[in-house]
DRENDO-1510 file (C-alpha; in Angstrom, 1 decimal, always signed):
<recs>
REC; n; res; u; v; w
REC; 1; UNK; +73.3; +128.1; +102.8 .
REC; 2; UNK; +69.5; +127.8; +101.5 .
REC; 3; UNK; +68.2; +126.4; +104.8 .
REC; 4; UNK; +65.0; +128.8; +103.3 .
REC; 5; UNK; +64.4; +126.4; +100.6 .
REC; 6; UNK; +64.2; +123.4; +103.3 .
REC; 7; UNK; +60.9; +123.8; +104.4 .
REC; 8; UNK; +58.7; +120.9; +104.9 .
REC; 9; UNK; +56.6; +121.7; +101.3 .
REC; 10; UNK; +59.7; +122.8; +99.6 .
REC; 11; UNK; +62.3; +120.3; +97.3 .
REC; 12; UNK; +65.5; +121.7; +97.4 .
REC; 13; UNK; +66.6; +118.8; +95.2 .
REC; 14; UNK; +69.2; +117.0; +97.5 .
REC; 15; UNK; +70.0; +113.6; +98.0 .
REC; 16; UNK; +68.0; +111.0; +98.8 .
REC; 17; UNK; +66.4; +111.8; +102.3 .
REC; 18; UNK; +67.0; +115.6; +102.3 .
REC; 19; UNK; +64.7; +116.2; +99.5 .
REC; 20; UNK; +61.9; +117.6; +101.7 .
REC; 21; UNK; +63.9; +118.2; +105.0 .
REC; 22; UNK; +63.1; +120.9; +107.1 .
REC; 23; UNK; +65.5; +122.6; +109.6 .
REC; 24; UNK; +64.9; +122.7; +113.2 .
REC; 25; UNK; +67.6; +125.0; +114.6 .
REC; 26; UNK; +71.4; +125.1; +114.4 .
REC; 27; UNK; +73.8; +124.3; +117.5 .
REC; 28; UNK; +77.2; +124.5; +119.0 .
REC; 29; UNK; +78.2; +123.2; +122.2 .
REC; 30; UNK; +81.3; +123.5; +124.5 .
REC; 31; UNK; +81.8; +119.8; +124.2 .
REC; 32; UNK; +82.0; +119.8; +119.9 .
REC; 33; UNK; +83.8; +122.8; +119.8 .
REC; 34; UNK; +84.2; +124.0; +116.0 .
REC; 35; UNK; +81.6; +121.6; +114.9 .
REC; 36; UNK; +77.7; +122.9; +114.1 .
REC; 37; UNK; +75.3; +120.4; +114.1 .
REC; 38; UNK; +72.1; +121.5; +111.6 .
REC; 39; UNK; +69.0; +119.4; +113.2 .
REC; 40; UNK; +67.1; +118.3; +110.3 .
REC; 41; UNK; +63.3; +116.5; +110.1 .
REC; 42; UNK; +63.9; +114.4; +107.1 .
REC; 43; UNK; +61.1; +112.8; +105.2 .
REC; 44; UNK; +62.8; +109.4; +103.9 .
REC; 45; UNK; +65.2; +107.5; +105.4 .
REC; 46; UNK; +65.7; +104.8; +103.1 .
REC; 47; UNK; +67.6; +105.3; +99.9 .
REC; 48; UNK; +67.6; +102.5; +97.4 .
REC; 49; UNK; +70.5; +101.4; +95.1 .
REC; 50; UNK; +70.4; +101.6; +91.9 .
REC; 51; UNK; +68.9; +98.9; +90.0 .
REC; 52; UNK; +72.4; +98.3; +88.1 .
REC; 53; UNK; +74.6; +98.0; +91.1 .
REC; 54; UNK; +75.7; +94.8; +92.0 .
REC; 55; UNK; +76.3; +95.7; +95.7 .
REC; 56; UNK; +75.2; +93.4; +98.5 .
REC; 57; UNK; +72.8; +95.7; +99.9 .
REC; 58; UNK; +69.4; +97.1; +98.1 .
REC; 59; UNK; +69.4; +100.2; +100.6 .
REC; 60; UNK; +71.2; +102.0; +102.7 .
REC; 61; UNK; +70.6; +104.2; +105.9 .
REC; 62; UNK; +72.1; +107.8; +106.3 .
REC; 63; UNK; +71.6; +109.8; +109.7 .
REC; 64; UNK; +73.9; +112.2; +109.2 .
REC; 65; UNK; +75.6; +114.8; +106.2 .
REC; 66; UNK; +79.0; +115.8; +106.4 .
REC; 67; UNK; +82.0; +114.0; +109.5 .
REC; 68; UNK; +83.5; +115.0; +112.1 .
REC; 69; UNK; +86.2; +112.0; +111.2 .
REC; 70; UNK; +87.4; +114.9; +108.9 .
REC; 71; UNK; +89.2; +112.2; +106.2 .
REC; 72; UNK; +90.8; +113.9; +103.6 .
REC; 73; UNK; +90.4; +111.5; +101.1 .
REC; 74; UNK; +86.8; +111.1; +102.0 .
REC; 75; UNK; +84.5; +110.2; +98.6 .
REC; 76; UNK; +81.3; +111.7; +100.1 .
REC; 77; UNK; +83.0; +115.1; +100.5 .
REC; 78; UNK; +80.8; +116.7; +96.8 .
REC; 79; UNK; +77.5; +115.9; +98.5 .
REC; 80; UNK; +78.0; +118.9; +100.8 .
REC; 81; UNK; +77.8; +121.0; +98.0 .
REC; 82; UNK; +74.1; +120.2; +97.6 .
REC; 83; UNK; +73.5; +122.3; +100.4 .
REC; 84; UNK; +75.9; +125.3; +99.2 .
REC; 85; UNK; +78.2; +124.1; +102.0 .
REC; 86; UNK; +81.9; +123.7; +101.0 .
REC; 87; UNK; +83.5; +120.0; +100.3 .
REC; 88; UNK; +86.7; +120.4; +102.6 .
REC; 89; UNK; +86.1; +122.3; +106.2 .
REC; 90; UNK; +82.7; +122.4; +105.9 .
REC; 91; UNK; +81.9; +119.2; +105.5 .
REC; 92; UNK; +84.1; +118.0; +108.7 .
REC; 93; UNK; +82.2; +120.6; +110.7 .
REC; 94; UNK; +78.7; +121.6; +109.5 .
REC; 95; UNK; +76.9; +118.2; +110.3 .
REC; 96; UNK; +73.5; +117.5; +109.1 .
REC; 97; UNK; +71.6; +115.4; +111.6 .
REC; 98; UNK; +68.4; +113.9; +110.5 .
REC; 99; UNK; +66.5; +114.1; +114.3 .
REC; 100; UNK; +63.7; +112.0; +113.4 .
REC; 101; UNK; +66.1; +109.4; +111.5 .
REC; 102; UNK; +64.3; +106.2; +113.7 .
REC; 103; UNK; +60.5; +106.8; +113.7 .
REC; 104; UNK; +60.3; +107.8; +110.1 .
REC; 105; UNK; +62.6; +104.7; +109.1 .
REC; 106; UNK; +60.1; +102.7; +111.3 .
REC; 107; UNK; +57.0; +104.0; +109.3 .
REC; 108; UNK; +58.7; +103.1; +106.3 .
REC; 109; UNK; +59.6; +99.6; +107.1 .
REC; 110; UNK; +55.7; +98.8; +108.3 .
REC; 111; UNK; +54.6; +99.2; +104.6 .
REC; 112; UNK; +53.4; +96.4; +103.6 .
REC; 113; UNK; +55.6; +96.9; +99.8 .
REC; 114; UNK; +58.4; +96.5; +102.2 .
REC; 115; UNK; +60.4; +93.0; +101.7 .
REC; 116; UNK; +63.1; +93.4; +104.3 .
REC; 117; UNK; +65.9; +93.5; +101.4 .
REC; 118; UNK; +69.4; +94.5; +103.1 .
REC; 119; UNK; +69.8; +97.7; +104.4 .
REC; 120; UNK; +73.5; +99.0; +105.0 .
REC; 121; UNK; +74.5; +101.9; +107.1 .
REC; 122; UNK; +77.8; +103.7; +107.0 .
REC; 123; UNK; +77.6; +103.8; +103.0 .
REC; 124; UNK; +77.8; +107.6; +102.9 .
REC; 125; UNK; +79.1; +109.4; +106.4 .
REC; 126; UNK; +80.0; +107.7; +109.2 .
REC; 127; UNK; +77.4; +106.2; +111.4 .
REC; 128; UNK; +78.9; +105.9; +114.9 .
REC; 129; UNK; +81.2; +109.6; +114.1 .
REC; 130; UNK; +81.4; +111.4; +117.4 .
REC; 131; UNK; +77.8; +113.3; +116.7 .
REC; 132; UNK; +76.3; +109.9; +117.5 .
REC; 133; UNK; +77.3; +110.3; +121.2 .
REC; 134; UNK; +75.2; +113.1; +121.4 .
REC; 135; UNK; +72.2; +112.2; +119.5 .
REC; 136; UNK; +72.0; +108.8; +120.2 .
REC; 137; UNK; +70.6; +107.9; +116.9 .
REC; 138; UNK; +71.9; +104.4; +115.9 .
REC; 139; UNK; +69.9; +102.0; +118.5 .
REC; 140; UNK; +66.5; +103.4; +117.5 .
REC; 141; UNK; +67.5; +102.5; +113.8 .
REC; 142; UNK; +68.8; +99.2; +115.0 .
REC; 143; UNK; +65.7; +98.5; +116.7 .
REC; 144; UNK; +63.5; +99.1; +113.8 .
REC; 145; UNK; +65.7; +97.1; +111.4 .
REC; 146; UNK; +64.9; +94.2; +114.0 .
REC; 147; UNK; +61.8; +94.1; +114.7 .
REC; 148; UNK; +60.7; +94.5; +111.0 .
REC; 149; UNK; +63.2; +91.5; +110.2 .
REC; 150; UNK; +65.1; +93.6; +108.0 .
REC; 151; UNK; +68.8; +92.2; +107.9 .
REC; 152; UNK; +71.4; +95.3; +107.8 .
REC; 153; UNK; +75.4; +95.5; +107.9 .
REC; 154; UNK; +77.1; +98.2; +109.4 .
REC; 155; UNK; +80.5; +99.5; +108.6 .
REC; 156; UNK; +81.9; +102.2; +110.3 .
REC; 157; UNK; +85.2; +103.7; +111.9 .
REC; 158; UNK; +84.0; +104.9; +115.3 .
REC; 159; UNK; +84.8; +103.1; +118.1 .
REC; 160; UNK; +81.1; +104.2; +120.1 .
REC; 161; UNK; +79.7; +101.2; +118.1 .
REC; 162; UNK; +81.2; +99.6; +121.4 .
REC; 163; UNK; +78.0; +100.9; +122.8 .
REC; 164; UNK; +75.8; +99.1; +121.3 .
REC; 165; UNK; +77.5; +95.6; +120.7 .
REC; 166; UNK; +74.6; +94.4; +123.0 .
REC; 167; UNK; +71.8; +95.6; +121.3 .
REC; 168; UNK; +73.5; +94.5; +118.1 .
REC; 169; UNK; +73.8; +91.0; +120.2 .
REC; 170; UNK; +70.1; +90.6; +120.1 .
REC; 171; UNK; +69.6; +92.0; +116.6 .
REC; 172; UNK; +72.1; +89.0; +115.4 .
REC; 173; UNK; +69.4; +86.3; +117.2 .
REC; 174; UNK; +66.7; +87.7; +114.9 .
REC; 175; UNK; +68.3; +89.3; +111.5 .
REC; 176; UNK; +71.5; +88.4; +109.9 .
REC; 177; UNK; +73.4; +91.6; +110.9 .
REC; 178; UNK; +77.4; +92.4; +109.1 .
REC; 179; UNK; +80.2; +94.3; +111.0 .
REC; 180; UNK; +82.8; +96.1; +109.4 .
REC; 181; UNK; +85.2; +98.6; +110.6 .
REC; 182; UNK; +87.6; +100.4; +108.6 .
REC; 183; UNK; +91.2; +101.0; +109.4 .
REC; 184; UNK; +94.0; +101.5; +106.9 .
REC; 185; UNK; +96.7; +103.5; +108.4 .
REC; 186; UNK; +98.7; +102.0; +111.1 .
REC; 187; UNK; +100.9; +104.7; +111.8 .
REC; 188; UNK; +99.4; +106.8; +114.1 .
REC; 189; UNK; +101.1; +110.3; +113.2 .
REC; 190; UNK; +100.5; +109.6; +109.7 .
REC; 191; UNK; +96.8; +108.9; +110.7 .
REC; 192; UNK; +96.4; +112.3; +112.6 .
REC; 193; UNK; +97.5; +113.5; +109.6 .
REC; 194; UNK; +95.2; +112.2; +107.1 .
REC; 195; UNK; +92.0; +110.9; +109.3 .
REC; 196; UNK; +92.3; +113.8; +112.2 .
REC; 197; UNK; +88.5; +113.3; +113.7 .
REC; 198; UNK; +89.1; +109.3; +113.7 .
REC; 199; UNK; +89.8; +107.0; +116.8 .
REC; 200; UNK; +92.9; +105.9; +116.8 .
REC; 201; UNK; +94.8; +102.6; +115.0 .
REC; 202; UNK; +95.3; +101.3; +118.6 .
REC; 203; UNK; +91.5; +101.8; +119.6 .
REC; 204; UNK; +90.3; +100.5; +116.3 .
REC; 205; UNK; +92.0; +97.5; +116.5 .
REC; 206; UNK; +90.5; +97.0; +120.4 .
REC; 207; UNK; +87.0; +97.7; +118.8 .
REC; 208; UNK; +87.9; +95.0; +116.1 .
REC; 209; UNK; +88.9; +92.3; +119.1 .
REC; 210; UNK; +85.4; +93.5; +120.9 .
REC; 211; UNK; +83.6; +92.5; +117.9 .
REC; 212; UNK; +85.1; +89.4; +117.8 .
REC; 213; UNK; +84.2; +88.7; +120.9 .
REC; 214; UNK; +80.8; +89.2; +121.2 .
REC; 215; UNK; +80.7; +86.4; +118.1 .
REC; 216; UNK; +80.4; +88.6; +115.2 .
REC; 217; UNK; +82.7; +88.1; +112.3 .
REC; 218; UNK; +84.6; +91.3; +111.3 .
REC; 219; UNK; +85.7; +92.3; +107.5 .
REC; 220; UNK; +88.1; +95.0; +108.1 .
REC; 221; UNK; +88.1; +98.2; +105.0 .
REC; 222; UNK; +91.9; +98.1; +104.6 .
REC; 223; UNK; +91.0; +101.0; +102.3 .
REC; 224; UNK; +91.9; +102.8; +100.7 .
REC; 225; UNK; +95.3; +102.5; +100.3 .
REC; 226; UNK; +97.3; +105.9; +99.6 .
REC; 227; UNK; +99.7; +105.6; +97.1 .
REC; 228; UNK; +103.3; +106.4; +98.4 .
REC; 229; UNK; +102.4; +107.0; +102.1 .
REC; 230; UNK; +100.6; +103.8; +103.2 .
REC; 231; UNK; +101.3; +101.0; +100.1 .
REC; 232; UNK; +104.6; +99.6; +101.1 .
REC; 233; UNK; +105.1; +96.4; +102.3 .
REC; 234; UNK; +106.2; +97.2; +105.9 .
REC; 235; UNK; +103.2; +99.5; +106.5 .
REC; 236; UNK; +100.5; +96.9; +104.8 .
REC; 237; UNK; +102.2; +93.9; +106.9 .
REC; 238; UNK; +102.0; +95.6; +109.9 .
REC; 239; UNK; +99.2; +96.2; +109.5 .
REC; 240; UNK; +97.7; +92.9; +108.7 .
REC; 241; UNK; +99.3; +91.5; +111.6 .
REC; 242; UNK; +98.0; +93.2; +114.2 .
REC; 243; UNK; +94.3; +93.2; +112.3 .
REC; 244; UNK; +95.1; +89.4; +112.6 .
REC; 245; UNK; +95.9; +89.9; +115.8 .
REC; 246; UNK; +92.8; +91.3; +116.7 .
REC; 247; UNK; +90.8; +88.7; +114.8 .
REC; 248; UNK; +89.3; +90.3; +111.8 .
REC; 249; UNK; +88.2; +87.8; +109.5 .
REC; 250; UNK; +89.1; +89.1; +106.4 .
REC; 251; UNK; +90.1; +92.3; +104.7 .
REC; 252; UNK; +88.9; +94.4; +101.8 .
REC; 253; UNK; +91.7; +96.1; +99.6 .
REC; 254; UNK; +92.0; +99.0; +97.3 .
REC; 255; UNK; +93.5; +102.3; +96.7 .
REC; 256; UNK; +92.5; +105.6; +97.3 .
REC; 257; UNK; +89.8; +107.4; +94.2 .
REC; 258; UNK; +89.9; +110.8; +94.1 .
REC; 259; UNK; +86.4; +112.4; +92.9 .
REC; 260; UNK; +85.0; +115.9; +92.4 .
REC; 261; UNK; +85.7; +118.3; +94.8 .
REC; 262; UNK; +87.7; +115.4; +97.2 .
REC; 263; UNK; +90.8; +115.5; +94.9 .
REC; 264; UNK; +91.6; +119.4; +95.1 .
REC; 265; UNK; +91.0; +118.8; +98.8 .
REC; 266; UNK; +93.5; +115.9; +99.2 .
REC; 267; UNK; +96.2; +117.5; +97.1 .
REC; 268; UNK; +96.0; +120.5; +98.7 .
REC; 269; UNK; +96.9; +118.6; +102.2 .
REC; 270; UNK; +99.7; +116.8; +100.1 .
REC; 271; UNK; +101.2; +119.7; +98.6 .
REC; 272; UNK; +101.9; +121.1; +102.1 .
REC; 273; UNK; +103.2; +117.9; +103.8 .
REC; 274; UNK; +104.9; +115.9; +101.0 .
REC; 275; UNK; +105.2; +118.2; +97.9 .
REC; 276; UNK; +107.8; +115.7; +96.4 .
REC; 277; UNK; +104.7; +113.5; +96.0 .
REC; 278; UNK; +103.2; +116.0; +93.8 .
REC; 279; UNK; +104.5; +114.9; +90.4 .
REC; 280; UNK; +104.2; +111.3; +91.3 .
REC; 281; UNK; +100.5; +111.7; +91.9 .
REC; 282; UNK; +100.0; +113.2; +88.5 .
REC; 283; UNK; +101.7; +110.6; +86.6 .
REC; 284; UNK; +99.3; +108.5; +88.3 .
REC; 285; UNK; +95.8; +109.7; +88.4 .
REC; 286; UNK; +96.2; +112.2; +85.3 .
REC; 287; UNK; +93.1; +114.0; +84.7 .
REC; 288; UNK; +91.5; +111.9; +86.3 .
REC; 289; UNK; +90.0; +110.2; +90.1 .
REC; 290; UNK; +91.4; +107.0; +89.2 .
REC; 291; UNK; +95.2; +104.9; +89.9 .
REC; 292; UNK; +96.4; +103.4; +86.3 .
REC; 293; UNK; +95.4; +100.0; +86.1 .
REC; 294; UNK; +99.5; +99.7; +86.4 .
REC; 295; UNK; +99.4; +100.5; +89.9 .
REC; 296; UNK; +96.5; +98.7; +90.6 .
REC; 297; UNK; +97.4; +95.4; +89.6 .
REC; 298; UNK; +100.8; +96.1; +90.8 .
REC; 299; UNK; +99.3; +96.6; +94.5 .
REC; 300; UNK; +97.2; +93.4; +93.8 .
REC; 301; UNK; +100.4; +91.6; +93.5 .
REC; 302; UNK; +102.0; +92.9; +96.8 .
REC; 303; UNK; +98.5; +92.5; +98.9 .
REC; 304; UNK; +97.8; +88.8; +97.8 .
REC; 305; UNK; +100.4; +87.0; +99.6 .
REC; 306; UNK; +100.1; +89.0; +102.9 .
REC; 307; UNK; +96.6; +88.5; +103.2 .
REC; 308; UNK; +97.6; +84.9; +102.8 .
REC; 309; UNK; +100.1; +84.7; +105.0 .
REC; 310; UNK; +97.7; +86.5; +107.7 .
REC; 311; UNK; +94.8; +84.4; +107.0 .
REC; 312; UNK; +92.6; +87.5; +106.2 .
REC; 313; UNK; +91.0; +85.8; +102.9 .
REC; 314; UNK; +88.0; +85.2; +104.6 .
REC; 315; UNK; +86.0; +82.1; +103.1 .
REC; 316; UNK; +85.7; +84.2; +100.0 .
REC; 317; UNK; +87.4; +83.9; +96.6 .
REC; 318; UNK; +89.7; +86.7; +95.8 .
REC; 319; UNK; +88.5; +88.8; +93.4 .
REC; 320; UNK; +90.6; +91.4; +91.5 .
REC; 321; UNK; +88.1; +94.7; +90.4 .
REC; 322; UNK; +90.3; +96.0; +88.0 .
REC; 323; UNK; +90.8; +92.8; +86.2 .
REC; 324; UNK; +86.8; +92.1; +86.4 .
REC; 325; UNK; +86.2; +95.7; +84.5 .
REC; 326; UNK; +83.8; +96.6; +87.7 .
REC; 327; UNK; +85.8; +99.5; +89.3 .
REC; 328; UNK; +84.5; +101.0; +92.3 .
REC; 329; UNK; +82.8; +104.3; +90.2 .
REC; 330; UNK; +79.7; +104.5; +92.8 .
REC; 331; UNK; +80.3; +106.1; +96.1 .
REC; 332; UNK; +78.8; +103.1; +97.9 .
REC; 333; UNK; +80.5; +100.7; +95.9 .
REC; 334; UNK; +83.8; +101.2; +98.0 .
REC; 335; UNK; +82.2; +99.9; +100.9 .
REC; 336; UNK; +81.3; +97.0; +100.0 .
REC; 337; UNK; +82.3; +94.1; +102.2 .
REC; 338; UNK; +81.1; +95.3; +105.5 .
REC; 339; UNK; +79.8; +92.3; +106.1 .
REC; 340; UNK; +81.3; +89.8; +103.6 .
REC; 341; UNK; +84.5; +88.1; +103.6 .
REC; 342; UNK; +85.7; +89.6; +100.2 .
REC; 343; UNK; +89.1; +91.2; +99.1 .
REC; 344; UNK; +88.8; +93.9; +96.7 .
REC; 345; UNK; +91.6; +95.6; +94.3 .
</recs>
């Protein structure tokens, strides 16, 4: 690793916000055992879109690099390799946690070239993943989003945003603040499986009902869908019901991408569980990180009338990506719909 080249006059070139980072010290404790969490002063903390995208948010919020949530499918899995860290173990275990995440986001929102344009967090690495219960980061960043009147979204999969549901109470009486949570395997084994690190369906769901209730609406990330393993109709049903149940208030839909260094990971995984898979994934990704437009229409078809029948549309038209030519080929542009009532194919 080149922690060296992270001094506070050196650019290593990483992404946004670790440009100019400097490390504090390593650690390990008892209570994250197999995990080493790199304490990081960062000198940005927002990161704004490209001027092309077309994604409901101009910036987005990172505290952390690399998840302890440990998905295998996970898109931000290559931008471990910036630090000469690995894309699979690596990245579930060697987190990056920018310490000073709050006050320098704080400085940055008092400029006065600041126009309180969206800012969404959970575009990258989780932002409630278990490090967040030792670090304690996300109020402080909450706070400063409010009291600059910036209005944010939030998507995540940890259920410790629990914690916070009041603080994000009083944030909603001053900014317009978006929920999401993402949950798209409802079989628990199969979930261990694929999303180790992550809460389970069961205590998703609850979070879901807790959002709810405190009067937020709640898009749910039914994503992605894994072709084979979570795209039939009793698994997706299922599913729906019980996000119904818990009273999401729509759903965003699409299947699993496999990029860079995230596709040898995944395969690898399915190669030892469900070889048989193996040709079947070929045929449909080829060369390539993408389902055939094929598939993707074909799941279109299936998901359409049981979000329907659930009442997950939202107040939003549907909207089929593939058919519109605008793909998700960004890694933020999957996560879209944290806080809008949108389905996505």
């Amino acid at each position: 690793m080149r922690w060296s080249g992270q001094a506070l006059d050196a650019d290593d070139g990483a992404l946004p916000g670790l440009e100019r980072a400097g490390l504090v010290r390593s650690v390990q404790t008892p209570e994250f055992e197999g995990i080493t969490f790199h304490e990081v002063l960062c000198k940005s903390a927002l990161n704004k879109m490209p001027e092309e995208s077309t994604l409901p948010f101009s910036f987005t919020v990172n505290a952390f690099r690399g998840c302890s949530h440990a998905c295998r499918y996970c898109f931000a899995r290559p931008s471990h390799e910036y630090l000469d860290l690995d894309a699979g173990a690596d990245f579930d275990s060697q987190v990056v946690v920018k310490t000073n995440i709050a006050a320098v986001l704080r400085k940055e929102l008092a400029r006065k070239s600041w126009k309180r344009e969206s800012v969404a967090l959970g575009t990258n690495t989780d932002p409630y993943q278990r490090a967040e219960g030792r670090y304690r980061l996300m109020p402080g960043i909450i706070r400063a989003l409010t009291e600059s009147g910036t209005p944010f979204s939030i998507l995540t999969k940890g259920t410790l945003l629990r914690r916070d549901l009041p603080l994000l109470k009083m944030a909603a009486a001053q900014v317009d603040v978006g929920i999401g949570v993402s949950l798209a395997i409802n079989d628990a084994a199969l979930q261990k499986q694929i999303e180790p690190g992550t809460p389970s369906p069961r205590a998703r769901l609850e979070m879901i009902r807790a959002i709810t209730d405190a009067g937020f609406s709640c898009n749910v990330m039914v994503a992605p869908v894994i072709p084979f393993l979570t795209d039939s109709t009793s698994h997706l049903d299922g599913l729906f019901e019980a996000l119904s149940e818990a009273g999401a208030t729509s759903v965003t839909v699409f299947p699993m991408h496999l990029r860079g260094s995230t596709r040898g990971w995944f395969m690898n995984w399915l190669a030892q569980e469900h070889p048989a898979l193996i040709r079947r994934y070929r045929e449909l990704y080829g060369r390539g990180a993408y389902v055939t437009p094929e598939y993707k229409r074909w799941l279109a078809s299936r998901v359409e009338p049981l979000v329907e029948r659930h009442g997950l549309g939202g107040r939003s038209e549907h909207r089929d990506v593939s058919a519109a030519g605008s793909e998700p080929r960004e890694a933020p542009r999957e996560l879209v719909g944290a806080g809008a009532a949108l389905t996505l194919f």
